[in-house]
N, C-alpha and C positions, 0 to 999 in steps of 0.2 A: 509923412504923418508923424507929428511927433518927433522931429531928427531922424527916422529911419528910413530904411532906403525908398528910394522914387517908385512910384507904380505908374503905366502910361492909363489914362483916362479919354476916351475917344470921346469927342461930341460929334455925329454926323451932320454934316453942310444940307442947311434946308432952303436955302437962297435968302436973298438980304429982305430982313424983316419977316420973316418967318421963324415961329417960334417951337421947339423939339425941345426934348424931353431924354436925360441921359442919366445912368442911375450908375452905380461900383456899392461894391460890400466894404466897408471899413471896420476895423476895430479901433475901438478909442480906448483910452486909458478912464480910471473911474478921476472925478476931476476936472482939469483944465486940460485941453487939447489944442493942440495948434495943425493948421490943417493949411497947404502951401499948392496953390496951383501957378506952373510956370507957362510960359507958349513956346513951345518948340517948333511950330509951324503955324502960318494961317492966324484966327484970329475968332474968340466965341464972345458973346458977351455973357455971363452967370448974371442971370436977375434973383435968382434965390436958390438955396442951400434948403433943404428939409431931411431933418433925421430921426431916423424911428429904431424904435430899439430891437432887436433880433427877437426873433419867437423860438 
């Protein structure tokens, strides 16, 4: 996030074409954010991103 260092982000295996739901707490900077997901294993598809703001 941002240049700083890596956080690991699970998605759990729901079988092929089945669709789950995976959520992490991020802080972002106020601004422009850059946001990097790698695959170190396996394989997810992200069909969307939603962010809400902390309470």
């Amino acid at each position: 996030m941002n240049g700083g260092a890596a956080s690991n982000f699970y998605v759990a295996y729901s079988g092929w074409n089945n669709w789950g739901t995976s959520t992490a707490k991020v802080y972002l900077n106020a601004g422009s954010n850059t946001v990097r997901f790698t695959r170190v294993s396996n394989y997810a598809e992200i069909d969307s991103l939603d962010l809400f703001p902390s309470l």
